[in-house]
C-alpha positions in Angstrom: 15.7 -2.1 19.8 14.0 1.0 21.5 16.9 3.2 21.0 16.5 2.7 17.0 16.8 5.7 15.8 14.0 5.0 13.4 13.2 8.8 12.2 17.0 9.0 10.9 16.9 5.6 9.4 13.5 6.4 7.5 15.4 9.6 5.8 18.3 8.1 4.7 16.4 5.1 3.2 14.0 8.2 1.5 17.0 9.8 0.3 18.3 6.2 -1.1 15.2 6.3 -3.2 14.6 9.7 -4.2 14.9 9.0 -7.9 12.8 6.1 -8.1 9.3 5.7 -8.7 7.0 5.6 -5.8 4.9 3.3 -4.2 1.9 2.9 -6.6 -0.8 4.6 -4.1 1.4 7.9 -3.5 2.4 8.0 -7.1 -1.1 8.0 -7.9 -1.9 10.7 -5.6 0.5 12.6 -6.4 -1.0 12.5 -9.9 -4.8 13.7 -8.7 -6.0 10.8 -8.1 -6.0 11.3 -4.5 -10.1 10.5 -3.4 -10.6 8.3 -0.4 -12.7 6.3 -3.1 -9.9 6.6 -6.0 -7.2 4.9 -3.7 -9.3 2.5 -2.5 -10.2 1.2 -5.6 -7.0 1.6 -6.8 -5.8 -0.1 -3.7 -7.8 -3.7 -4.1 -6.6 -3.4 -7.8 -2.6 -3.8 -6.6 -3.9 -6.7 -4.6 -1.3 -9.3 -5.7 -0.5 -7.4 -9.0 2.8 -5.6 -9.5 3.1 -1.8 -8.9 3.8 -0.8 -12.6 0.8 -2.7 -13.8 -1.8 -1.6 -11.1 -0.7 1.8 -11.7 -1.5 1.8 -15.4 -4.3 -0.1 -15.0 -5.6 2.5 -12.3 -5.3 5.7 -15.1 -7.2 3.5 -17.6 -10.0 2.4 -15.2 -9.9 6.1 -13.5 -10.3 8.0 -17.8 -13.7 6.1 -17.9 -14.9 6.0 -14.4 -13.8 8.0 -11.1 -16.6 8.0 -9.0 -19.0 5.5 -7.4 -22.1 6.1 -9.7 -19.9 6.2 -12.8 -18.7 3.2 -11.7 -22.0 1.4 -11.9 -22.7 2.8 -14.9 -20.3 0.4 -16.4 -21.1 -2.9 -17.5 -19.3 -5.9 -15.9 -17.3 -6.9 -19.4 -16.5 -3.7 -20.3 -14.9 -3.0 -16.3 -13.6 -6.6 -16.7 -11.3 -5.4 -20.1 -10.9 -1.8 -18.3 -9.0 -3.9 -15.5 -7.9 -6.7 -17.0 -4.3 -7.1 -16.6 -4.9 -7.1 -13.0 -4.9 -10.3 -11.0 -8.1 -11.9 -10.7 -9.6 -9.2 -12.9 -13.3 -10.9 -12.9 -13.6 -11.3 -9.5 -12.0 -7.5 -8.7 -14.7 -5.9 -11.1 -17.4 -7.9 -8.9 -16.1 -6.9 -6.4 -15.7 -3.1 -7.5 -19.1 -2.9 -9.0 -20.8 -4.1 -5.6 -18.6 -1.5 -3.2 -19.9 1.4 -5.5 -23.0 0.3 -5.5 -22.9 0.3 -1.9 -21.8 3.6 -1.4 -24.0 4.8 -3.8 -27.1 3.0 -1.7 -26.2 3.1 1.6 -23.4 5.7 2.2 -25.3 8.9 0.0 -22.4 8.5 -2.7 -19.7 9.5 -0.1 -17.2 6.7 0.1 -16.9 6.1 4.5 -13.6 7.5 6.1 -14.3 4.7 8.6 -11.3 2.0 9.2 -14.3 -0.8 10.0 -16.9 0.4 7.1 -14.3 -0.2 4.5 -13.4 -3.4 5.6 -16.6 -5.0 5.4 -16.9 -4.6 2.0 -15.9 -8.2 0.5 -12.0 -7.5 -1.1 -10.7 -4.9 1.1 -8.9 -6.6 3.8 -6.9 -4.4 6.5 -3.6 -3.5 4.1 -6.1 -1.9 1.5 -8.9 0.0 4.1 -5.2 1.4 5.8 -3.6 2.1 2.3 -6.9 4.1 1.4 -7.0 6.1 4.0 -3.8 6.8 4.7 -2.5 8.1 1.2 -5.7 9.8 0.7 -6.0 11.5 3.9 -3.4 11.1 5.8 -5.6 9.1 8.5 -3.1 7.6 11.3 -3.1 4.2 10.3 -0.4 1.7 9.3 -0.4 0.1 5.8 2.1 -3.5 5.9 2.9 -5.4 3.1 5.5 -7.3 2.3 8.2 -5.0 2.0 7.5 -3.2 5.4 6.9 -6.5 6.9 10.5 -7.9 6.0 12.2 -4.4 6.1 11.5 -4.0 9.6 12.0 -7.9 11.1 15.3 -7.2 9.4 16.0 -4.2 11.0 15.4 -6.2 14.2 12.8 -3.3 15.0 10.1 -5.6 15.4 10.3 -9.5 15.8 7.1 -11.3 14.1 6.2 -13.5 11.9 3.2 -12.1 9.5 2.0 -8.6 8.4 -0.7 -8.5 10.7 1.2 -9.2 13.8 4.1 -6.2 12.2 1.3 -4.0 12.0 0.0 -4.6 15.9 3.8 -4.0 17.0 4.7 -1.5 14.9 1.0 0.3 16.4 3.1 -0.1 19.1 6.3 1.4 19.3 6.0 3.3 15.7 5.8 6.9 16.4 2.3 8.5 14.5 3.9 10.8 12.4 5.5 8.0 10.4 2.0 5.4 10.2 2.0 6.5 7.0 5.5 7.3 5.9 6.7 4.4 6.5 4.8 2.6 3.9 5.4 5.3 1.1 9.0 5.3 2.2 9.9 1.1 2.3 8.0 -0.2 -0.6 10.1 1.7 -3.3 13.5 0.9 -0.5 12.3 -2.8 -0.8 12.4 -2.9 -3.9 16.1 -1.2 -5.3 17.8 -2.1 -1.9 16.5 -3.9 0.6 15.0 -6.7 -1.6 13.8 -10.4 -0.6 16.8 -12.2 -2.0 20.3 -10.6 -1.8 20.0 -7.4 -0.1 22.4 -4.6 -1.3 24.1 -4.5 2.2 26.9 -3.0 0.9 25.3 0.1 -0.8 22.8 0.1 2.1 22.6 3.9 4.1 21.1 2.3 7.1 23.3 -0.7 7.4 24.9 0.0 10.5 21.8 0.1 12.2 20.6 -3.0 11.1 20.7 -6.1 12.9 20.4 -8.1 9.4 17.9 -10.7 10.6 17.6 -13.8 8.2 20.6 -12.2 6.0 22.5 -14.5 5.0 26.1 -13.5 3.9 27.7 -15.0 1.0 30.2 -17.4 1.7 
């Protein structure tokens, strides 16, 4: 589809979602929270853990500790019950703990605003290095989860079958001033409209330019 007209189609599903909350990383931004080190943090913390709760658990972790060497200043239990409604809450706080301690050692306390730094520390896998710096500042880098994965296959504007290979096409054919718009846009649109199960098709804006891949129509 190389004449989808993708910057229209990104609007109109913006507009469709003007009044609901945002993706958990802008929202957070938005809020101050907005440190290269903040969102990535707060990024491995929505690893597999619902928007609503990573949020919250982000401004509870962030009103003890906001920096690297606050961070480590923290003792694993009490980070553990700081965090602990997120998934796999022990091994994040590990996993926190050693990152700041990291920066703290070997990066002078400044978190890297390097792609491949960021993901050789252990939990921050290519989604949450390209959250971090994307929402934080506004690096040209594309974020996929799940949402933008499906959203665009369904579009028919890419054809693949996992995140990573959506993020090497999209690097593709995306134009860079929407790397990182398209995330902030799509997660809250994949949520109210164009969900997993049963679509709202009907209520869609962009529906007329969507090929509805893998939709299936009730009967």
């Amino acid at each position: 589809m190389s004449d989808f007209p993708i910057h229209s189609v990104l609007a109109r599903c913006a507009e469709a979602v003007k009044d609901k909350a945002p993706a958990a990383m802008f929202g957070l931004r938005d809020e101050g929270y907005d440190s290269l080190y903040e969102q990535l943090i707060s990024s491995l913390l929505s690893v597999r853990t619902y928007d609503e709760t990573s949020t919250v658990v982000s401004r509870r972790l962030f009103a003890t500790a906001r920096t690297p060497e606050q961070m480590i200043g923290l003792e694993r239990e009490q980070l553990i019950r700081l965090i602990s409604e997120a998934t796999f809450a022990p091994a994040k706080a590990d996993q926190i703990l050693a990152i700041s301690q990291t920066i703290v050692d070997d990066y002078a306390s400044k978190t890297p605003e390097d792609y491949d730094k960021l993901i050789a520390f252990k939990g921050v896998g290519p989604k949450v290095a390209s959250l971090a710096l994307g929402v934080a500042l506004n690096y040209p880098i594309i974020a996929v989860d799940i949402h933008v994965h499906r959203i665009t296959n369904r579009w028919g504007y890419v054809a693949t079958k996992t995140p990573d290979k959506t993020r090497d096409a999209l690097a593709n054919k995306l134009p860079k001033d929407l790397w990182v718009e398209i995330n902030r846009v799509l997660v809250p649109f994949g949520k109210h409209v164009c969900t997993g199960s049963r679509p709202r098709c009907e209520s869609c804006p962009v529906v007329d330019d969507c090929a509805q891949v893998g939709v299936t129509k009730p009967t």
